[in-house]
Structures are given as C-alpha cells and as structure tokens.
N, C-alpha and C positions, 0 to 999 in steps of 0.2 A: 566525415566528421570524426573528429580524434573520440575515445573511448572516453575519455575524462571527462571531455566538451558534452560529449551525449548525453552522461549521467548527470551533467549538473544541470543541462538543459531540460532533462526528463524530472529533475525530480526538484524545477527551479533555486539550487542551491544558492544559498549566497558567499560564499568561498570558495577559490579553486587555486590550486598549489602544481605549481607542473615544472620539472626543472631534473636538470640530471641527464648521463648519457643518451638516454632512449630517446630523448624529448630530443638532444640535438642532432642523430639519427634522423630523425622524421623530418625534423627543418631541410636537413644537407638534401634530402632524397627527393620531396615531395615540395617544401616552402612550412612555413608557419599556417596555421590553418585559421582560416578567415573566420568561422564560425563562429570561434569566440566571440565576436564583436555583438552577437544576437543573444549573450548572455546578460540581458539589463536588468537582473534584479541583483547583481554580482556586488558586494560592497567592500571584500577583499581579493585580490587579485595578485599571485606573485607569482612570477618566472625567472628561473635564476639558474646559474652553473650551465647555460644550452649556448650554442653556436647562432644566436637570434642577431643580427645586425642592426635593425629594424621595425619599428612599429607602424601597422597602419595609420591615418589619421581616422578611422573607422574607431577607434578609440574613444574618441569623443560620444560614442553612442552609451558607455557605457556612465549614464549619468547618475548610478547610485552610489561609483564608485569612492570611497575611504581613504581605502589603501593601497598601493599600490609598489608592487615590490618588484624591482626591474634589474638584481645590481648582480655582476659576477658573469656579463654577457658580452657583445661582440659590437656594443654602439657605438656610430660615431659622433652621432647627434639626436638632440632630444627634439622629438616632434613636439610644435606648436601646439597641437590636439591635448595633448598634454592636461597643456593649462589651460582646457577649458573646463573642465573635469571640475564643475564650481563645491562639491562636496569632499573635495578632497582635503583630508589632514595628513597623511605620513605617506613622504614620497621617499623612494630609496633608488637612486641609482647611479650608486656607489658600485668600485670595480668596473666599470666600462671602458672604452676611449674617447668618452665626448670632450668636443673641443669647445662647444659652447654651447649656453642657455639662452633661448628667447626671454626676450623683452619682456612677454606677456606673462611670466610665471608672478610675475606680481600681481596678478588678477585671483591668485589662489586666495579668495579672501577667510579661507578654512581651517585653512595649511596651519599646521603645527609643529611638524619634525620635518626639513629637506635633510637629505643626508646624499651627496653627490661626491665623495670621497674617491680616491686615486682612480681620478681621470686626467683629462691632458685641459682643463680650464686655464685661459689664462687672464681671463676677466669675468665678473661675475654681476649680473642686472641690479638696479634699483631696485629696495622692498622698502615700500613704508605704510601700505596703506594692507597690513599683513598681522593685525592686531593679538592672535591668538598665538603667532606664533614664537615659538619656546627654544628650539633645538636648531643650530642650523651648522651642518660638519660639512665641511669643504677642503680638508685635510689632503693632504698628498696631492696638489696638483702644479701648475707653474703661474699662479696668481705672482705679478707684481708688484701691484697695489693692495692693499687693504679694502677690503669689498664695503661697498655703501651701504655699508647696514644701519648704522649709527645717526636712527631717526629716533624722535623721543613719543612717536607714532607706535615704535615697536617694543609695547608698553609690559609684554613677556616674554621677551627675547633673554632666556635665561645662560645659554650655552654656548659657545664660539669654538668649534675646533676649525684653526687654521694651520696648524702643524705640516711641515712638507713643505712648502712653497718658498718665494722668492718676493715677503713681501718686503719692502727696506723702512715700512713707519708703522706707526700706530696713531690712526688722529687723533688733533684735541678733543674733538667732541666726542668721543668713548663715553664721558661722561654724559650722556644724553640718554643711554639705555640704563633706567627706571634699573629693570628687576636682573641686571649680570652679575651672575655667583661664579662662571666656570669661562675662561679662556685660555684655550692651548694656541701660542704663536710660535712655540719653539720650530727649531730648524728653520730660518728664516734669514734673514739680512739685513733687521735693525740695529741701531746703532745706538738709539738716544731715545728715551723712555719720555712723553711728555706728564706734566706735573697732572692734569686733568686726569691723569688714572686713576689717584689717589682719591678723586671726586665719585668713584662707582663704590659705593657703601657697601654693598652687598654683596662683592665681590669677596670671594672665600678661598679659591683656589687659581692660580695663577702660573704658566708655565711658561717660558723666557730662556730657556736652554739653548746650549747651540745657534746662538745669536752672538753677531760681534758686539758685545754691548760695549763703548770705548769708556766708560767709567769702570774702572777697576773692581772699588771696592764693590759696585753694583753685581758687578761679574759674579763673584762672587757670593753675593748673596743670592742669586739667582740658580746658583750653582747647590745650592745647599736646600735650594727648594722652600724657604720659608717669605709666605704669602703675604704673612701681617710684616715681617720687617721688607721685604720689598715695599709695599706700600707707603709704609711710617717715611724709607729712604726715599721716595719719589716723592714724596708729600714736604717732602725738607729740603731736598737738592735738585729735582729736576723742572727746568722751566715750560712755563706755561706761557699759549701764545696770545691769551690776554690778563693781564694784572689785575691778579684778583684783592683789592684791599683786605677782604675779610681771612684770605687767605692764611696771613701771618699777624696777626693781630701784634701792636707793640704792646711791653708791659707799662703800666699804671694803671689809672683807673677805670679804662675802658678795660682795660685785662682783668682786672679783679669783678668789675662787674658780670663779666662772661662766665670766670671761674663758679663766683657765686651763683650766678642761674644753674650755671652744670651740677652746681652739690643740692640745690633748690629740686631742679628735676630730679636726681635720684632720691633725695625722702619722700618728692612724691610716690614716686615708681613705690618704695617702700609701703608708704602709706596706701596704696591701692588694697581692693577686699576681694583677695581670691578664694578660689572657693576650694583647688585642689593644689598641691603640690606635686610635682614630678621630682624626683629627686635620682641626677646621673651621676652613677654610682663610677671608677672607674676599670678598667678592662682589665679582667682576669690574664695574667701574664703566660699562664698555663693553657688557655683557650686559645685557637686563631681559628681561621678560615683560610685556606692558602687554594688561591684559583689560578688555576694552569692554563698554558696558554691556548691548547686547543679551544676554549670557550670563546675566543677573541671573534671568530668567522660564524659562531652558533648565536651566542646568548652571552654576551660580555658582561654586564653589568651584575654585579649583585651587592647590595648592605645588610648588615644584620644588627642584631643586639638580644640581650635577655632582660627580661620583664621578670623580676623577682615576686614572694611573698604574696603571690594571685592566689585569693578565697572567692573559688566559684560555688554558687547556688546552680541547682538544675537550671533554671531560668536563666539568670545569667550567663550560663556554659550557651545554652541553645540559642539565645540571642547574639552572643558572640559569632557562634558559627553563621548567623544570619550576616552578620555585619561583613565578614570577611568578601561573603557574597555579595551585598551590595557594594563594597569598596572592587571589586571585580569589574561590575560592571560601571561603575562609577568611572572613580580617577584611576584606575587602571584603564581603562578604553578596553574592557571585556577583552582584559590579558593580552590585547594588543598592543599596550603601553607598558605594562608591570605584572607578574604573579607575586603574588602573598603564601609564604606557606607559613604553618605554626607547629611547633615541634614539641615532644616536651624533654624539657632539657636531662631532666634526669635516666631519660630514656637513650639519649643519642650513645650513652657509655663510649664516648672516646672525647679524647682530649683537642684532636685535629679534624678536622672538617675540610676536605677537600672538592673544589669546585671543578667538575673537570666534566669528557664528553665520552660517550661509548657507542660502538654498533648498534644500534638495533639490538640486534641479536645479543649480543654480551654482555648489555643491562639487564642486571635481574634484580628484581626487587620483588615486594610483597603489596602489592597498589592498597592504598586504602578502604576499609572494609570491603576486603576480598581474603578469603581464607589460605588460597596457595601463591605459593610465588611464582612467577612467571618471565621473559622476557620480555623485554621494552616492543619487539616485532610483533609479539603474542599481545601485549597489551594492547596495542593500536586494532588489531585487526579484528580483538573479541570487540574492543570497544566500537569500533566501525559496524561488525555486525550487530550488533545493539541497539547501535544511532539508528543503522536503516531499518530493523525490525520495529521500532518503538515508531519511528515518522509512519514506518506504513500501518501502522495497530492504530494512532490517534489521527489518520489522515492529516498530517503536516506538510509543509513544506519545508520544514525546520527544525536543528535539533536543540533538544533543549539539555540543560545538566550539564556533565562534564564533555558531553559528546561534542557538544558543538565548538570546541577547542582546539578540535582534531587534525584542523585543518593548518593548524600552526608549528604542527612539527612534520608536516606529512609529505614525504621526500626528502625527507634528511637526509644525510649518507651517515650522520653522527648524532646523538640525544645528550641533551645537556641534563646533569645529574649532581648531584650534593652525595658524596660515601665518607664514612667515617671511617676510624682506622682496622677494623675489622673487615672494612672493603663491603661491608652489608651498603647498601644505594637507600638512602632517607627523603630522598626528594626527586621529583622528575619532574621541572617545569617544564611550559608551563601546564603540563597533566595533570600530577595527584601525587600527594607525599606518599611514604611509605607507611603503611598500616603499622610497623612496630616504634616507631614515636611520637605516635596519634597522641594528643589530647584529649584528655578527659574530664569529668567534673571535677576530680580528685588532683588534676595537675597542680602546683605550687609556684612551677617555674617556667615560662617558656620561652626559646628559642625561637625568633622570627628572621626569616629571609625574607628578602624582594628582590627581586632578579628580573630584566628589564632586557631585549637585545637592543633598546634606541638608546637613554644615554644612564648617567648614575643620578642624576638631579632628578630623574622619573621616577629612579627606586625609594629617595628618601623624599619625596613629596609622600610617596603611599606610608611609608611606614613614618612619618610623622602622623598622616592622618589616624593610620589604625590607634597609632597610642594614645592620640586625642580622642580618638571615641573610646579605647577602653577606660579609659579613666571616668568621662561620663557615665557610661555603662556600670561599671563598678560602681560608682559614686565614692570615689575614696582616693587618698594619696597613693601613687604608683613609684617604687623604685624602676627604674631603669637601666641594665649596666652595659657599656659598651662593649665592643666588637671590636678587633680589628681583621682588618681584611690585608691581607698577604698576596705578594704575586709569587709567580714561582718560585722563582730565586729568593723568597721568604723577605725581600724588603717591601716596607709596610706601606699600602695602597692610600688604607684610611681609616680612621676609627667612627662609627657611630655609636652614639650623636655625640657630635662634634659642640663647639663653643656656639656656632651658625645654626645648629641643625634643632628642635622643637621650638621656634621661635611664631609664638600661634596669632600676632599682634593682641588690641588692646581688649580686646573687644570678647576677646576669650579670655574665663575665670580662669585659666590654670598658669600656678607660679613654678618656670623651673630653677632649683639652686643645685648647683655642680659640688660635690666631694673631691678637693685636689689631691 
C-alpha cells in the first residue's frame, strides 16, 4: 500500500492528491495500486501529471466521491465506472488521449463542471437530463459536429468552451439554453452564424475567431471581438431556420404599440422601491491586474474590483469575516469552485498587481496572522503539522479551518500567487492572503479577488454574491469600482463588473446605476 493510500486510510481522510514524477515511477515499476479503491469516505480525488493509462472499474466503490481530477495522464478511454459515481459534480479529464465518452455519463445527475479538454473526441454523448450542470469545456479535440447539448433541460448550462475542433455549424436551437453568458467556438469551420444566436439574452461574451465566416463585414466584427455588435449583426442579417413573425416586427401601429410597452416597462423598473444602491464607479486607468501565462495549467481564472467608502463597526468587520466563510463553503463549493480574498486597498502600495505562479520554495510571503515570513514549502508543511496535531488533540477524522484546503495545492510543482510591484506576494490561493494587506475595522477601501481554476463565470457569480451581502450587511449604498484584468501581453482580458455582471433579478432590493 502506497504511503499516501495508508495515511488517508489510517486517519479516514477525505482528500487525497497524488501526481508527479514519483507517482509515475511506482505506476511503470509496480502498476497503480488497487488500494485506493477501499478509500470510501474519499470526496475529492485527483491524480494528475503520472504515466496512469487506466482506471480500474473498482472506481465505482468510491461512492462519496465529488470530485474527481484525472487530467494531464496517459488515457485512452474513459471507464464506464465513471459515470456511476452518482455524487459527482466536477469531472476533469482534460489533457489525456481519450477518444471517447460513454453513453452513460449523462446519468451524472450532480455533475456541474465536465472539463475533457485536449483529447482526441471526436463526438461527444447526449446530456439533458443533467440539470445542475454549468461548465462544460471540450476545447481542443476533433469534434465535427457541435455536441448535443442544446436541451432547454439544461436549465444552467452557463459555459461552452468548444475552441480547437473542426465543428462546421452552430445549431438553431442554441437558443434553448435558458442561462448561456460564455461560448468559445473559435478555431473552428463555420461558415454561417444562424439568426437564433441572437435569441440567447444572456449571452455576454462570445468568441468566433478563426472561423471562415463567409460574411465579410461579419468577419470582421468578429475579428474585433465585440459581443453586443455581433449579436445586434446576427439579429439583422443572419437567417433563421424557422420564420419567426415577431422577429422583425413591421413599423405602424403594432410597432408603436411594442415601442410604448418598452418605455411603459422602464418607468416601471424606475418606479420600483429599492432599498440600496450600488453604484459602478469606472476603472482606474493607473490600476490593472496583469496575469501571466504560467497560471493557465495552475489556477486560470481570477476577477476583481474595489469596494470604495466601507465604514466598518467592530460588528460588522466580524460578520463580514463570517460571511466570507460562509460564501467558502457556500457557492464556492469549499474553494473547490472559487476563493475569495479581501485586501485593503491602501495597503497593496503598488499600482500593478500581477497574477502569476512560483516554487514552492521561492514564494515568500507573510500568511495571515502569522508574525514571520516564510516560504509557500514551509507554509504547507507547518500547516500540515498543525492539521494532524489538531485532528489528533480533538479526536477527528477531519480538518477543520484553513487546514482542510491543503489538499488543493498539494503536489503542485508551482503555487498560484497575487505580488505587487515591490515583488512582496499579497495572496496565495487558494491558502491565505498575506498578513500585510489584511483588513481591518479601520479599512475604507477594499480590494477583492476571486480566482477559480474551473472557469471565470464561477469567479463572478462569488464576488457578485459577496457584494450583495455586503451591502445587506452594511445596510447602506456601496460604491463599486472596476478592475480590469490584463493578459500578459497587457491586452485587456475583462473589466469587472461589467454591463451583465451585478444583475440580482427582481426580487432583490438593490438598484445598480453605472458612472460612464
């Protein structure tokens, strides 16, 4: 029994992380070791960067399992076992060479995030009876077709990375997924954009690149990456493969009638009684975020923004820091989906915020409420002896606090980090910011990240939430000012919040008005 396998067996862990040369050592010499499969109280599960070809279908025993992280290995095909696995929500296995997916992964009725990215797919199963799920990246592989996803079943199917492939259409019915903000088709073999695109409302970002599109001026605008006039253009000129009357309404009086509802509904909107104000301030030109590429294969995701003119009470500081907590184990899926960190802005003294990744060893920071600074190796390992000192003091089987996170960076060969330009390190998702731009009762101003390795529509669901409970919390109007986020080469990723982004529906008191 492997040494990792013993301890999690011995001290019933529920996370185990095993990946890296030594792991594909022990595979080539000995085989992968069966034991794990007697690990059933296990809820996360990843093995990654090892010479693994293969899964038992002994898999299937492990029926507490979550999560399960399989990507960056030697597969050629994804065992059936798999998808029996009924508590599963985030599958990854991405980086492998599977050529195909069972039938049966539509029985994931849990599933949330699949991410099967640069494999050798070159058709992909029916999902529709898969209601929770949000994320699903299929990027880089030899799809032909456009995958059948496009059930109105798949009622938060928020995400579509199909980038990479060789699909040649996009079907009419796109417009049947309810909640779609984000799809990437670029590098692809389309030709001809159907009008039905213009039908997904929600749709906010849209990429079309690298496609023969044979409408020019479409090309074009495609080329230029703006989301709202592609749509407005496909909504005007590209046909639809049933005739929709309401479509294109004629002008008279059925047209003035329409108009007038539309100016009717916004005084209503007007006339609604909110209770707070948000007000998005816009993005400091002297601020950015600029994340480098290394972060792509760690922890890609991150959005930010500053929360202006915050007057904390002791109470309301201490509640906040409650709330962060609960949003942790909330709609973060306990930082398996999102961390939250909170900065104070005045503190970060740099103008550039870079999102990048370091050794182990060569991250040094100051962890929060800890006195010395230390590296990112040292930090894991004090915090490890802690975890298991503290389980075995309270007789646990489980860690609680910041320990039980531990298992999400552990076998990294690289840590994902936030340094300003002083090269001091302000954040270590998803671990612990750094103790010199902590937050206080006395802060005014803060800085929030959320950094996510599944997609970016996970980071800004969390930090929409947070701002909607600070403002409860506060009870009071909250400026808001944007962010923009930078890729390396400094062109600009994305700004939050965006035009799409604090949108709470009706039902929530809070009015937000934008500063142009």
């Amino acid at each position: 029994m492997w040494p990792e396998i013993r301890t999690a067996k011995n001290e019933k862990r529920r996370e185990l992380v095993l990946g890296g040369s030594e792991i594909s050592q022990r595979i080539e010499k000995d085989g992968f070791s069966a034991t794990i499969y007697e690990l059933t109280d296990l809820n996360y599960l990843s093995i990654t960067d090892t010479s693994l070809s293969e899964i038992s279908s002994d898999i299937a025993k492990l029926e507490s399992l979550q999560t399960l992280i399989l990507h960056s290995n030697k597969f050629r095909e994804c065992n059936e076992a798999i998808t029996k696995l009924s508590k599963l929500k985030i599958l990854d296995l991405s980086r492998n060479s599977i050529e195909r997916i069972p039938e049966s992964i539509a029985s994931l009725s849990q599933i949330i995030t699949i991410n099967i990215s640069n494999n050798k797919l070159e058709s992909f199963p029916t999902l529709s009876n898969n209601a929770k799920l949000t994320v699903v990246d299929l990027s880089c592989n030899a799809l032909t077709t456009f995958p059948n996803l496009c059930n109105s079943d798949l009622v938060n199917l928020s995400e579509l990375k199909l980038q990479g492939n060789h699909i040649d259409s996009i079907p009419s019915n796109i417009n049947v997924l309810p909640s779609l903000k984000v799809m990437d088709v670029s590098n692809n073999k389309i030709k001809i954009l159907p009008g039905e695109l213009a039908d997904c409302h929600k749709l906010k970002e849209i990429n079309l690149k690298s496609n023969p599109i044979s409408d020019r001026r479409l090309f074009k605008l495609i080329d230029q990456c703006r989301t709202k006039q592609i749509i407005d253009y496909v909504k005007q000129n590209c046909p639809r493969a049933t005739k929709d009357a309401n479509s294109n309404p004629k002008p008279g009086k059925k047209g003035a009638k329409t108009k007038q509802k539309s100016d009717d509904s916004e005084s209503n909107e007007d006339e609604l009684s909110y209770k707070y104000t948000i007000t998005v301030k816009p993005a400091n030109e002297d601020f950015k975020v600029v994340v480098e590429n290394s972060t792509k294969t760690i922890r890609e995701h991150i959005v930010c923004c500053l929360v202006n003119n915050i007057v904390f009470t002791e109470d309301t500081f201490k509640e906040f820091i409650k709330l962060q907590n609960k949003l942790h184990d909330g709609i973060c899926e306990k930082r398996n989906a999102a961390t939250i960190a909170t900065h104070d802005y005045k503190k970060l003294d740099s103008s550039i915020i870079k999102y990048t990744t370091l050794p182990p060893s060569q991250l040094k920071l100051k962890p929060l409420y800890r006195a010395t600074e230390m590296s990112g190796a040292e930090l894991f390992a004090r915090l490890q002896t802690e975890a298991d000192n503290l389980r075995k003091e309270k007789k646990r089987n489980t860690y609680s606090g910041i320990h039980k996170y531990l298992y999400l960076v552990a076998g990294k060969p690289t840590f994902p980090c936030l340094v300003n330009e002083k090269g001091d390190v302000i954040s270590f998702p998803p671990i612990t910011n750094s103790d010199i731009t902590k937050i206080e009762p006395t802060t005014t101003q803060i800085f929030i990240e959320v950094t996510s390795s599944l997609t970016q529509v996970v980071c800004k669901a969390a930090l929409n939430e947070i701002i909607k409970e600070l403002v409860n919390l506060l009870g009071t109007d909250l400026e808001v000012q944007q962010v923009r986020i930078l890729d390396q080469e400094e062109k600009l990723r994305l700004v939050y919040p965006g035009k799409n982004d604090l949108k709470f529906g009706e039902h929530i008191p809070i009015k937000v008005t934008r500063i142009r």
